[in-house]
DSSP file (Angstrom, degrees, kcal/mol; ACC not computed):
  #  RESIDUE AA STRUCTURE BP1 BP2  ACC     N-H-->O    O-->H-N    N-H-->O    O-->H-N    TCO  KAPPA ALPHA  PHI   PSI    X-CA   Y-CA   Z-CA
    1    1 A X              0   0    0      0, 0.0     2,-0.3     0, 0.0     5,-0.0   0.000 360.0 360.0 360.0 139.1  159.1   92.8  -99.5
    2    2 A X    >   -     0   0    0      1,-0.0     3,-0.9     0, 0.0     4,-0.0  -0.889 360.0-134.2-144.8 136.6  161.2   91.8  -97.0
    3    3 A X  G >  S+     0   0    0     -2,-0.3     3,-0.6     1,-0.3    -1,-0.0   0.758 110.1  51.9 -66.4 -29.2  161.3   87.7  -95.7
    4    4 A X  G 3  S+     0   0    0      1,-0.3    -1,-0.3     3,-0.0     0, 0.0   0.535 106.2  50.2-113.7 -19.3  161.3   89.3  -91.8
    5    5 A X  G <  S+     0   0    0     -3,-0.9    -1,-0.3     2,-0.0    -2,-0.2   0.423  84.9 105.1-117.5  10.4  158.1   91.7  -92.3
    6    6 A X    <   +     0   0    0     -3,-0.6     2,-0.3    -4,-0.0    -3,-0.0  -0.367  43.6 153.2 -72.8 158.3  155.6   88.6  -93.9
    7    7 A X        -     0   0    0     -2,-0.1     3,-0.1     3,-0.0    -2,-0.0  -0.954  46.0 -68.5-174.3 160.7  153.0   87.5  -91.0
    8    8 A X        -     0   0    0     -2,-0.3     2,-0.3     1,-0.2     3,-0.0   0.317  57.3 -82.0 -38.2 163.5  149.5   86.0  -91.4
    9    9 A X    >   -     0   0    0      1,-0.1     3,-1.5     3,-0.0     4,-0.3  -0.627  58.1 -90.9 -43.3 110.1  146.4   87.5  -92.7
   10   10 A X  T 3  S+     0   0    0     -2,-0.3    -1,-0.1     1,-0.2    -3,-0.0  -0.145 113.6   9.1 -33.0 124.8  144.6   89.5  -90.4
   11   11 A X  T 3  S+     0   0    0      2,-0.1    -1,-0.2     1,-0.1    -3,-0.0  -0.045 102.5  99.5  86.5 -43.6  141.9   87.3  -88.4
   12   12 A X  S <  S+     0   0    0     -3,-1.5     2,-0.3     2,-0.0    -2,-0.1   0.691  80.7  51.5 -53.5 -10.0  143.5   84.2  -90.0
   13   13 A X        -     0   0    0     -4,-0.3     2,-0.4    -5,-0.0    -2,-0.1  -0.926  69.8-179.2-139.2 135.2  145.6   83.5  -86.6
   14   14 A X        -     0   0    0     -2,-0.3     2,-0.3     0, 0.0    -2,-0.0  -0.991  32.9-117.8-127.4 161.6  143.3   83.5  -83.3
   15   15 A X        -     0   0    0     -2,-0.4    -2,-0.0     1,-0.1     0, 0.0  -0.763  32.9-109.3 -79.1 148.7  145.1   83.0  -79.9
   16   16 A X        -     0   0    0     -2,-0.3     2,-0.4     1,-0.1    -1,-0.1  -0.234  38.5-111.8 -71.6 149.2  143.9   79.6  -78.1
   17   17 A X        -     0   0    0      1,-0.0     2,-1.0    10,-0.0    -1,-0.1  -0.807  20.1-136.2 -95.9 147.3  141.6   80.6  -74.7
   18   18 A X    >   -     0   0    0     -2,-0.4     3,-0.9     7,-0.2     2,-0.3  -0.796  24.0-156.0-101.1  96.3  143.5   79.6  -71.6
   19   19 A X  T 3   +     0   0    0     -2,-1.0     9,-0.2     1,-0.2    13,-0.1  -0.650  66.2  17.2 -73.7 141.6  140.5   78.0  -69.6
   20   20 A X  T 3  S+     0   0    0      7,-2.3    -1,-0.2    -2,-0.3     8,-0.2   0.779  84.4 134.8  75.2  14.9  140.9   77.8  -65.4
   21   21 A X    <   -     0   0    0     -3,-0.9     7,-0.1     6,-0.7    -1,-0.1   0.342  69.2 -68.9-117.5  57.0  143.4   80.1  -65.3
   22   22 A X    >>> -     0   0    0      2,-0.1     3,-2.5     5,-0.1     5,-0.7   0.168  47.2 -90.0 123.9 142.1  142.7   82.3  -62.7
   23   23 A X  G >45S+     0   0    0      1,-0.3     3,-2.0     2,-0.2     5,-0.3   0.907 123.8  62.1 -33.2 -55.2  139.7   85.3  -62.2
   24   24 A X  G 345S+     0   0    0      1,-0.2    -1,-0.3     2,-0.1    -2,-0.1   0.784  94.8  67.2 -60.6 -18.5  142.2   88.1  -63.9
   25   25 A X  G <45S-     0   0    0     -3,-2.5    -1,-0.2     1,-0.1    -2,-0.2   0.718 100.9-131.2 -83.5 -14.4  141.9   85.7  -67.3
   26   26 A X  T <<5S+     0   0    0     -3,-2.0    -3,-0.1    -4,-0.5    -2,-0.1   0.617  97.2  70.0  74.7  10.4  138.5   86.5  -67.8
   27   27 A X  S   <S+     0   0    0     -5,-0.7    -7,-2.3    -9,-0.1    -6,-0.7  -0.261  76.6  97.4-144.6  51.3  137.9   82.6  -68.2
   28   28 A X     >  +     0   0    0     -5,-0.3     2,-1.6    -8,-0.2     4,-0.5  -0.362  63.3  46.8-112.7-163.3  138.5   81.5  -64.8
   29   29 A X  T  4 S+     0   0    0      1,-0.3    -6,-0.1     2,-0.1    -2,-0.0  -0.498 130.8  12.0  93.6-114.6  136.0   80.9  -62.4
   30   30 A X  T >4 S-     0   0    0     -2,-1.6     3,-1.8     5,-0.0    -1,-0.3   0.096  96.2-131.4 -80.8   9.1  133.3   78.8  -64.1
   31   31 A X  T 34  -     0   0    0     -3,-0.5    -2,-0.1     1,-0.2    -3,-0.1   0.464  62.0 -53.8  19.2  34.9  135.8   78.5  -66.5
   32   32 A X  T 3< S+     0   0    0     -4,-0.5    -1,-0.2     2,-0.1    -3,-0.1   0.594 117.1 108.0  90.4  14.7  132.9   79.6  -69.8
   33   33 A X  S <  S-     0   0    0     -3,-1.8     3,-0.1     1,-0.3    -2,-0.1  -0.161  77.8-131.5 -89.1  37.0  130.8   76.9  -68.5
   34   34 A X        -     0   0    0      1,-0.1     2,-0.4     5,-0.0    -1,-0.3   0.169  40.0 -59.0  35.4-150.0  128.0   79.0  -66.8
   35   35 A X  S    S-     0   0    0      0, 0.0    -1,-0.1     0, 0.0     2,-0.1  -0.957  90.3 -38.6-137.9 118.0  126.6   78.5  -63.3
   36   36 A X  S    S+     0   0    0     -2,-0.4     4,-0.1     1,-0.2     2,-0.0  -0.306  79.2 101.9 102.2 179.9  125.2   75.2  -62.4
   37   37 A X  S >> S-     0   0    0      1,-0.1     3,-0.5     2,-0.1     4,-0.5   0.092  86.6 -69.1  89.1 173.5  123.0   72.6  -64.4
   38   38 A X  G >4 S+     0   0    0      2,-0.2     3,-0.9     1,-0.2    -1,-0.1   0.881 126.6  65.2 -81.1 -43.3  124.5   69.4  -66.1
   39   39 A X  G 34 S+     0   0    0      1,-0.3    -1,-0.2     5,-0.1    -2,-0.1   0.520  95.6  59.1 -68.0  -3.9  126.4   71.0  -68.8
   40   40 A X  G <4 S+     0   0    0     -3,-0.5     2,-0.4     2,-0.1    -1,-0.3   0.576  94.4  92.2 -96.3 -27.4  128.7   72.7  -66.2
   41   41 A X  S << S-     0   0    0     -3,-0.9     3,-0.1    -4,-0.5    -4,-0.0  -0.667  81.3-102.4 -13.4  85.5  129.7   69.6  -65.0
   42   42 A X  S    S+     0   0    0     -2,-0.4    -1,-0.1     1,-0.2     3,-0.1   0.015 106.2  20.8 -15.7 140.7  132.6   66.8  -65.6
   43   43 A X  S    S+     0   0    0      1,-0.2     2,-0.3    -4,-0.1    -1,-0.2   0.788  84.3 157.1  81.1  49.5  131.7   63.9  -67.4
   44   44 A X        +     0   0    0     -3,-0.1     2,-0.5    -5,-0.1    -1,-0.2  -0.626   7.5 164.7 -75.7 129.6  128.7   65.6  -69.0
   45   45 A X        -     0   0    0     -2,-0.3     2,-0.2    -3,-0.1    -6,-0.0  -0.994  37.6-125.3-146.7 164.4  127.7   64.0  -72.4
   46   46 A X        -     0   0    0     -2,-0.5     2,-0.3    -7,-0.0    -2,-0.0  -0.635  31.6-110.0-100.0 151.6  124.4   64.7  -73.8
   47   47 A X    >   -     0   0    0     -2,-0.2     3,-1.6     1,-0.1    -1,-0.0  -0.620  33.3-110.2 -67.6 141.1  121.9   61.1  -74.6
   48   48 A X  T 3  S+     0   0    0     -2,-0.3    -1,-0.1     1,-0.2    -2,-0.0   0.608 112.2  22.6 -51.5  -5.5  121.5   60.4  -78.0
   49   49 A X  T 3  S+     0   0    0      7,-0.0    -1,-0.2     9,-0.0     9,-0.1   0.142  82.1 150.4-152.1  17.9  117.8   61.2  -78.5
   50   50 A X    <   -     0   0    0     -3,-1.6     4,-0.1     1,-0.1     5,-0.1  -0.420  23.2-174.8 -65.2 121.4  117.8   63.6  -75.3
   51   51 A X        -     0   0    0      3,-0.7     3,-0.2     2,-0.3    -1,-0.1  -0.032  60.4 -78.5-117.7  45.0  114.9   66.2  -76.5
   52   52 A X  S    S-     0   0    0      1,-0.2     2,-3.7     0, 0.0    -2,-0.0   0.979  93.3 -45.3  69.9  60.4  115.4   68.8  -73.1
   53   53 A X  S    S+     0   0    0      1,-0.1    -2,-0.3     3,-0.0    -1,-0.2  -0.330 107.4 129.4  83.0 -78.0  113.5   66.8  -70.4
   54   54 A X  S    S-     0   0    0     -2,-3.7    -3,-0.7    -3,-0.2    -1,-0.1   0.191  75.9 -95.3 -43.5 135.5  110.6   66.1  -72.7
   55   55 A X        -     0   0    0      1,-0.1     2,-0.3    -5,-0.1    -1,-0.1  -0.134  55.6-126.6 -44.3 118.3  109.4   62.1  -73.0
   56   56 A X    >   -     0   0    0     -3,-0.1     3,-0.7     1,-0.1    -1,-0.1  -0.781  17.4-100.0 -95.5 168.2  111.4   61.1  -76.2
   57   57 A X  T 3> S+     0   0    0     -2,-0.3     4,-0.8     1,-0.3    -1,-0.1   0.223 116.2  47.9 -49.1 -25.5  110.0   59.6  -79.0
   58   58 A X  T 34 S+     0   0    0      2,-0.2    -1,-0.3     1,-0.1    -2,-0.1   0.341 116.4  51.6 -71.1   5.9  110.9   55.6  -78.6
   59   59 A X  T <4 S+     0   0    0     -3,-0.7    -2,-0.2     1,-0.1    -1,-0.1   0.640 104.5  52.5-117.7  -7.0  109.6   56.2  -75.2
   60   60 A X  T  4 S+     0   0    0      2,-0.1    -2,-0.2    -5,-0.1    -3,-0.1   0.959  97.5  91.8 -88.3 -47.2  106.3   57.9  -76.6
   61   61 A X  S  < S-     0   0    0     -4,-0.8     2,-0.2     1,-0.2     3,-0.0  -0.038  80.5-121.4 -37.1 131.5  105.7   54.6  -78.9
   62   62 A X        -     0   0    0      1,-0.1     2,-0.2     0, 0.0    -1,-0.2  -0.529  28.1-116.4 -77.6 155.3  103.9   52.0  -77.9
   63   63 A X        -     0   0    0     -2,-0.2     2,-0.4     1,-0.0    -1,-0.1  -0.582  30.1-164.2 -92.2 157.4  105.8   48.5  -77.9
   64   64 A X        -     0   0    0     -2,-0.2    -3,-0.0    -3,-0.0    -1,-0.0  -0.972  35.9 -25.3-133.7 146.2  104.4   46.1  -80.2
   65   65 A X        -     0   0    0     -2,-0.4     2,-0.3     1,-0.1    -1,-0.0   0.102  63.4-114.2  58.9-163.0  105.0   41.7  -80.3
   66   66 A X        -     0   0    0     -3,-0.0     2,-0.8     2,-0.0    -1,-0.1  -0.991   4.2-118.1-147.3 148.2  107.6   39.8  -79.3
   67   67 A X        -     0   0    0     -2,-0.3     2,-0.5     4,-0.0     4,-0.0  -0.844  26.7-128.6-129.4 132.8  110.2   37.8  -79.8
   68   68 A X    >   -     0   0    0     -2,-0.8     3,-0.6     1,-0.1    -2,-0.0  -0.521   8.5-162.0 -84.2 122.3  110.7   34.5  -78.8
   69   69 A X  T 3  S+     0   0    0     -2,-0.5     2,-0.8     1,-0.3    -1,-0.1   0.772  97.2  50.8 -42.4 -49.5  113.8   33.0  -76.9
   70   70 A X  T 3  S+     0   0    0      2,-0.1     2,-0.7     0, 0.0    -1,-0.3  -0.022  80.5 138.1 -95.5  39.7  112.9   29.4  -77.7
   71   71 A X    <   -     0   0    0     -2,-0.8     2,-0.6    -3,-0.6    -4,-0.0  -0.866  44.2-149.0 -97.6 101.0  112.5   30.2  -81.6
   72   72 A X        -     0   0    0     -2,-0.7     2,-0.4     2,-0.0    -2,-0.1  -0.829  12.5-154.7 -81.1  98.7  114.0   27.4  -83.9
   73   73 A X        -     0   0    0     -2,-0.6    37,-0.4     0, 0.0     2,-0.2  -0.881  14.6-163.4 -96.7 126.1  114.9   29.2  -86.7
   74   74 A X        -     0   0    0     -2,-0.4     2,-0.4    35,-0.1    37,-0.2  -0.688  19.4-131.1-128.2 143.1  115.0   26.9  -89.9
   75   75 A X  B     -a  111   0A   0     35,-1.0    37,-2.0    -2,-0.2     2,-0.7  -0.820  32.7-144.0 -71.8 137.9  116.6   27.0  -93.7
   76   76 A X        -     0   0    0     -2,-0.4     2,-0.3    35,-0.2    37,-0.1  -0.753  24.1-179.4-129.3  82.3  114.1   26.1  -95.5
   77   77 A X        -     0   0    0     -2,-0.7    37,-2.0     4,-0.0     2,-0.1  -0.715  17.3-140.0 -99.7 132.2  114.9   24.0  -98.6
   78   78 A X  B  >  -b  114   0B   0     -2,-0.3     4,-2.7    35,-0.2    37,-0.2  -0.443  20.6-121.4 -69.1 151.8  112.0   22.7 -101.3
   79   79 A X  H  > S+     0   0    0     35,-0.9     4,-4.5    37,-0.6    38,-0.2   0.829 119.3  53.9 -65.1 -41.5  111.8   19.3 -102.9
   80   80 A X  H  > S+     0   0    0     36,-2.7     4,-1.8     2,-0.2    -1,-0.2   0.977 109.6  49.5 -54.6 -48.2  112.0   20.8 -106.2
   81   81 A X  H  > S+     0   0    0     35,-0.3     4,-0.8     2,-0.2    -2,-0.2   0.918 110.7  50.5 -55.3 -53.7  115.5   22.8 -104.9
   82   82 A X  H >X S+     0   0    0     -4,-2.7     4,-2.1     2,-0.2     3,-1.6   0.982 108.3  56.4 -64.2 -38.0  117.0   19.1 -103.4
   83   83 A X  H >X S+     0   0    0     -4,-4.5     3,-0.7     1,-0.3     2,-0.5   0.782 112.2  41.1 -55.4 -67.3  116.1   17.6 -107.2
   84   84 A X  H 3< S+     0   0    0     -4,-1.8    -1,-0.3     1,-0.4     4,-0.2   0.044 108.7  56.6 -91.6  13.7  118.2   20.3 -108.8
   85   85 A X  H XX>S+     0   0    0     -3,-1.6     4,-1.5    -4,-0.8     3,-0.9   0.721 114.6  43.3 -78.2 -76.1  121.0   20.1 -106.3
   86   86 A X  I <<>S+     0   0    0     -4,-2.1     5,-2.1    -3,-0.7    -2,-0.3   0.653 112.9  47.7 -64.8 -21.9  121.3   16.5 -107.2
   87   87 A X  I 3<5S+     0   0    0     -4,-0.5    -1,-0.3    -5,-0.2    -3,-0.2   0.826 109.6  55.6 -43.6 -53.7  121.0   16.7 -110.5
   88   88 A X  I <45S+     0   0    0     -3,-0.9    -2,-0.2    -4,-0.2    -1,-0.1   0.933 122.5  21.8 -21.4 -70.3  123.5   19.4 -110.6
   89   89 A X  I  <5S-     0   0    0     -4,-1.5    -1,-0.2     1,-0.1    -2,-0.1   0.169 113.2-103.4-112.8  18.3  126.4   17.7 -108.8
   90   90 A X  I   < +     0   0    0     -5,-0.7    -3,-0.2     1,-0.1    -4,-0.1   0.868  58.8 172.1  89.7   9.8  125.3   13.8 -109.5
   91   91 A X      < +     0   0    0     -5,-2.1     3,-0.1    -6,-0.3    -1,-0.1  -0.013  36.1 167.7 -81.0 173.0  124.2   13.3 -106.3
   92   92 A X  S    S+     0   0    0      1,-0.4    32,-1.5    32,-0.1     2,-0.5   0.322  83.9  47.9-133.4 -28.0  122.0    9.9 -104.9
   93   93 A X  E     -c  124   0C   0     30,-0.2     2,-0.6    -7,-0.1    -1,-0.4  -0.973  69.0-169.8-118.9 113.7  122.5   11.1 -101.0
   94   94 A X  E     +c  125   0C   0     30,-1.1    32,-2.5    -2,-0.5     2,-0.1  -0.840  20.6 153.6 -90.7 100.6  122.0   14.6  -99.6
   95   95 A X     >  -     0   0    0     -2,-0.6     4,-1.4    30,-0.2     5,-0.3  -0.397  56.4 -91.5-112.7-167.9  123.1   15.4  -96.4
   96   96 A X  H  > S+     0   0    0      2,-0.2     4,-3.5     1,-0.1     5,-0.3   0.990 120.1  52.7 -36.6 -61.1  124.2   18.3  -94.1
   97   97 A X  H  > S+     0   0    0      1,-0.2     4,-2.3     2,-0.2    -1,-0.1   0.883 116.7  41.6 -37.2 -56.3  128.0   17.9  -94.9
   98   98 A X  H  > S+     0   0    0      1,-0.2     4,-2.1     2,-0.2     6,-0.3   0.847 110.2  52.0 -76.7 -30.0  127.2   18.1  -98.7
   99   99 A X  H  X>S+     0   0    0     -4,-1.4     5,-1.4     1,-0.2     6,-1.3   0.920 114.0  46.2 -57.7 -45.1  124.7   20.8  -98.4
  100  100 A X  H ><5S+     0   0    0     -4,-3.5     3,-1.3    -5,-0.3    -2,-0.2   0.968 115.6  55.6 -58.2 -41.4  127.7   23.1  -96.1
  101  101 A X  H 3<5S+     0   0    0     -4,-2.3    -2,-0.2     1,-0.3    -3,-0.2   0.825 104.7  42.3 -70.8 -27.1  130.0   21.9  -98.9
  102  102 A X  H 3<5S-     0   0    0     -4,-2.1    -1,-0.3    -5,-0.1    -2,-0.2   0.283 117.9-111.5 -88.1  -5.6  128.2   23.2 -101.9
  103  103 A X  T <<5S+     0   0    0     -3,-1.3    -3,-0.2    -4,-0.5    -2,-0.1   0.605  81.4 123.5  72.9  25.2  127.6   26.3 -100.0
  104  104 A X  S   <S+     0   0    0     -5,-1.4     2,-0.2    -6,-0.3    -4,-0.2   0.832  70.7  34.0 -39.9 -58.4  123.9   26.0  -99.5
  105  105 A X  S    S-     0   0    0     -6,-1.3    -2,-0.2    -9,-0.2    -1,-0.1  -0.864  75.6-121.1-124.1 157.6  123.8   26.3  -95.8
  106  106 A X        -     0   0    0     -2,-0.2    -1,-0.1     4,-0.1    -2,-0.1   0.200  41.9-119.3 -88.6 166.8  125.8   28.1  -93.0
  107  107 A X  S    S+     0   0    0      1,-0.1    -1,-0.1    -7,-0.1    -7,-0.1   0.595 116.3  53.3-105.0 -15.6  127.2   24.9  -90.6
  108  108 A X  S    S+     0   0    0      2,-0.0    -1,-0.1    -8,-0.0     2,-0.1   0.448  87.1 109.0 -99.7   8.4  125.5   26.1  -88.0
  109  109 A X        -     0   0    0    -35,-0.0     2,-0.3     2,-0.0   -35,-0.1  -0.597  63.5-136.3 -78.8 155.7  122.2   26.3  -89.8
  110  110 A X        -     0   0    0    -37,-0.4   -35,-1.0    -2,-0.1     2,-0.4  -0.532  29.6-145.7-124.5 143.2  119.3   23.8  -88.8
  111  111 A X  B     -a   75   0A   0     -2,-0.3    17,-1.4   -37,-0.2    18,-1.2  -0.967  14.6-167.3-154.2 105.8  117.9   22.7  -92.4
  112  112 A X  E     -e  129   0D   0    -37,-2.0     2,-0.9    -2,-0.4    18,-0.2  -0.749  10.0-152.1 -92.2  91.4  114.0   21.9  -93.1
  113  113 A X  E     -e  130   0D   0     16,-1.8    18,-2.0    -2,-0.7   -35,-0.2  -0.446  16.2-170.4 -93.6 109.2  113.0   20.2  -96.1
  114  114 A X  B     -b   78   0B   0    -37,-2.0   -35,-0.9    -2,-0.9    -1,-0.0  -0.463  27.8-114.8 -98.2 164.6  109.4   21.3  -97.2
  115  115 A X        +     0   0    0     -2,-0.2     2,-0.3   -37,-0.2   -37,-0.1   0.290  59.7 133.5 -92.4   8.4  107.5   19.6  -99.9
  116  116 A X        +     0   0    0     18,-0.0   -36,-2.7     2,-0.0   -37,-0.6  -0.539  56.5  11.5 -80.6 141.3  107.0   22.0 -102.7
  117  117 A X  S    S-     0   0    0     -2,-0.3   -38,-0.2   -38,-0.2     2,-0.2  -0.119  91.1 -51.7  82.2 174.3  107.8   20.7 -106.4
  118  118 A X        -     0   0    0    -39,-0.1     2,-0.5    -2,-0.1   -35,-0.2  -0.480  33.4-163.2 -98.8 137.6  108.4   18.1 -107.9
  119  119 A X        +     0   0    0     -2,-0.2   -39,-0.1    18,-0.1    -2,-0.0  -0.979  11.6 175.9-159.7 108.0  111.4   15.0 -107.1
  120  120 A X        +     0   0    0     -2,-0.5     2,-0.3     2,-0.0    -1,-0.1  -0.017  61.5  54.2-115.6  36.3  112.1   12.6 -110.3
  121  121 A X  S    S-     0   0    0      2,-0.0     2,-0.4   -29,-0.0    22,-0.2  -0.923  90.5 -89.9-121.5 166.5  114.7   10.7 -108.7
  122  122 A X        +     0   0    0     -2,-0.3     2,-0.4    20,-0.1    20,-0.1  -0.596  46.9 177.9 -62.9 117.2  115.8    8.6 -105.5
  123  123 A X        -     0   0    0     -2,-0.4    21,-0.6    15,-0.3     2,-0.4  -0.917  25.8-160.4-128.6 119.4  117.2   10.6 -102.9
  124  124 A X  E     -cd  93 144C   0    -32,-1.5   -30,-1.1    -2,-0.4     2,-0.3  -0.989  25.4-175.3 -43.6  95.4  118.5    9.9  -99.4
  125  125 A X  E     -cd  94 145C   0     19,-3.3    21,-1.3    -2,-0.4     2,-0.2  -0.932  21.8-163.3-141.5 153.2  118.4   12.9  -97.5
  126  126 A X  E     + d   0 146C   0    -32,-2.5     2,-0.3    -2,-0.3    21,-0.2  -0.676  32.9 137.5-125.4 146.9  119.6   13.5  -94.1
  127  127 A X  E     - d   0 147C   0     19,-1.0    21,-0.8    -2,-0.2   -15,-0.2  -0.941  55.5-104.7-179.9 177.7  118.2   17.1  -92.4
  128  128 A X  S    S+     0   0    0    -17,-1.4     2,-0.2    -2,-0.3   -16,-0.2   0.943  98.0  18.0 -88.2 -54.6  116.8   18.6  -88.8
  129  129 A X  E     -e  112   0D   0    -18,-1.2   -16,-1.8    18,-0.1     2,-0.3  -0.753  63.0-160.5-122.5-169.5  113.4   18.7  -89.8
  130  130 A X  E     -e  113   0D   0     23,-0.4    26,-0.5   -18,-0.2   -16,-0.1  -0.954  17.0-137.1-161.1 121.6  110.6   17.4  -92.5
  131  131 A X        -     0   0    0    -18,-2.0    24,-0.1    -2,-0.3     5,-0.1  -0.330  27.9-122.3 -65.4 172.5  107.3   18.4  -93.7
  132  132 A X  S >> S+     0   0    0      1,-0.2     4,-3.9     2,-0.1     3,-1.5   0.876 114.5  52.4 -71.3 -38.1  104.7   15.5  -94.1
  133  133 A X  H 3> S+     0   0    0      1,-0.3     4,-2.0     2,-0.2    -1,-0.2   0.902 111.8  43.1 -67.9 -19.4  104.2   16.4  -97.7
  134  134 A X  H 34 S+     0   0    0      1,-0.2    -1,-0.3     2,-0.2    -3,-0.2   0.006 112.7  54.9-102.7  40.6  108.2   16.3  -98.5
  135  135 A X  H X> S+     0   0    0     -3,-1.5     4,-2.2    -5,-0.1     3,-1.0   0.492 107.9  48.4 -91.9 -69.3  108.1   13.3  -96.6
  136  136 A X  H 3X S+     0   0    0     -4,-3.9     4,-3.2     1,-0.3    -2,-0.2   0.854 112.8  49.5 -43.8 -48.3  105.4   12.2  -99.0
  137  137 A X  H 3< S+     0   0    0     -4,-2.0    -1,-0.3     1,-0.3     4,-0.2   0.596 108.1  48.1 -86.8  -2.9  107.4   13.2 -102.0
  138  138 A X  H <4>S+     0   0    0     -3,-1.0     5,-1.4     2,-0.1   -15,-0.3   0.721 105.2  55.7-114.8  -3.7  110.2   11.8 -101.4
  139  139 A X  H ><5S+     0   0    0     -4,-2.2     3,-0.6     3,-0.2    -2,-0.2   0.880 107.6  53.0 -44.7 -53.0  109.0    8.6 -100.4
  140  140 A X  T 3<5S+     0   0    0     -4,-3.2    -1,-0.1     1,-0.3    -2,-0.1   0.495  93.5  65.4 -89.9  17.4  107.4    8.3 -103.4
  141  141 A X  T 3 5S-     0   0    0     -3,-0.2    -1,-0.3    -4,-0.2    -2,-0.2   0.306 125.9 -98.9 -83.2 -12.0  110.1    9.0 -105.3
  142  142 A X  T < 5S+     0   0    0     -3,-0.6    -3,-0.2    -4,-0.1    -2,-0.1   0.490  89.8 123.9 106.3   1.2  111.7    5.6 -104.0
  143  143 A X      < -     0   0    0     -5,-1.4   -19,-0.3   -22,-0.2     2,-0.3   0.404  51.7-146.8 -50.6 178.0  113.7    7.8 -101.4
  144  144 A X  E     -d  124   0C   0    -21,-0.6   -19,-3.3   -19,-0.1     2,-0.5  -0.853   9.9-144.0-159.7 145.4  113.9    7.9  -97.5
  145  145 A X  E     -d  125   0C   0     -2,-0.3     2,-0.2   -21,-0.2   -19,-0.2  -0.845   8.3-159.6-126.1 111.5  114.4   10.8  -95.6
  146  146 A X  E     -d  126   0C   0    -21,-1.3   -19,-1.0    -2,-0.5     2,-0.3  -0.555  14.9-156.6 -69.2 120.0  116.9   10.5  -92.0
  147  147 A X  E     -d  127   0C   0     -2,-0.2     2,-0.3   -21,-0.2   -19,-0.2  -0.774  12.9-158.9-107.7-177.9  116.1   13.6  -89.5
  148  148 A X        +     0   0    0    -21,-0.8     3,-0.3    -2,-0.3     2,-0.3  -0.971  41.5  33.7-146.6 138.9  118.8   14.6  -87.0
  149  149 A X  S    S-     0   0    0     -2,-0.3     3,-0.1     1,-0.2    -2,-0.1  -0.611 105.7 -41.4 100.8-165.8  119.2   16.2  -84.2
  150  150 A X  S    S+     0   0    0     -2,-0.3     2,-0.6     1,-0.2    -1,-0.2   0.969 114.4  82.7 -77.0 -32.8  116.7   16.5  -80.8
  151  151 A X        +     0   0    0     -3,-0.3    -3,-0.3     1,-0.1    -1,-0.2  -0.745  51.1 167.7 -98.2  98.2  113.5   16.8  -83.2
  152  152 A X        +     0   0    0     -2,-0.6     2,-0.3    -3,-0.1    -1,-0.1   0.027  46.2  96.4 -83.9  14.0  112.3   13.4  -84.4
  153  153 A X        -     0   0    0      1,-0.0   -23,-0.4     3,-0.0     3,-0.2  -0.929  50.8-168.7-122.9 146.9  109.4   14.4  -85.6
  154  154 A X        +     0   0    0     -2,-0.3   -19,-0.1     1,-0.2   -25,-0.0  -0.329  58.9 103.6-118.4  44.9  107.5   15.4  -88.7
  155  155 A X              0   0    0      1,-0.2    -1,-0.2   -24,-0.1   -24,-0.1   0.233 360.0 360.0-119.4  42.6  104.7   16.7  -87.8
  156  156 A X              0   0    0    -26,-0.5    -1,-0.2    -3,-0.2   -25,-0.1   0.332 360.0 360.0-106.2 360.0  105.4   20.3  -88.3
């Protein structure tokens, strides 16, 4: 065996096709695109869920609901949840700031304090909105609850 007579495998090597060059290349012409139709075409790209002309399948579905633009989306914290935050870190005042700080809520989050459980100490708590019952319960925990924001009401 001699360094000057190795070469590939047979088959292992194929020559590249020379597209567009000319009738005599045997890939000129249409250049292996066929005649006509979209797929012969520049800037062809197929749709993602293109099934050959036939209606596809999101389009066959009927739409269902909605969703609405003007949709106040709320965190939703329980009375039971504010005792054991304050209990936790010692607290007498709960407000946004401390709720971001403690990593509770997002800073952009809107924060709703709803009345389920139970609230064995006095609480100050500051938030966007308030049910009537955690209203309730934290009144009668000796508490007051501050809302914030556009919505000054608690009757949601």
């Amino acid at each position: 065996m001699k360094l000057q007579s190795l070469k590939p495998a047979k088959g292992s090597v194929k020559k590249s096709k020379r597209i567009a060059r000319g009738i005599g290349s045997g890939k000129g012409r249409t250049s292996t695109r066929g005649h006509k139709g979209a797929k012969s075409r520049s800037g062809y790209k197929r749709k993602r869920n293109f099934e050959g002309g036939q209606m596809p399948l999101q389009m066959r579905l009927p739409k269902r609901g909605f969703r609405n633009i003007n949709r106040v989306a709320y965190v939703p914290i329980n009375v039971d949840r504010l005792n054991a935050i304050a209990e936790k870190h010692n607290l007498t005042s709960i407000d946004l700031e401390t709720l971001i700080a403690h990593g509770i809520v997002r800073k952009t989050d809107k924060v709703k304090i709803l009345g389920n459980g139970e609230l064995n100490c006095k609480l100050t708590v500051t938030a966007h909105a308030c049910s009537a019952s955690a209203q309730k319960a934290i009144e009668a925990g000796g508490g007051s609850i501050t809302l914030v924001g556009a919505a000054q009401n608690t009757d949601n």
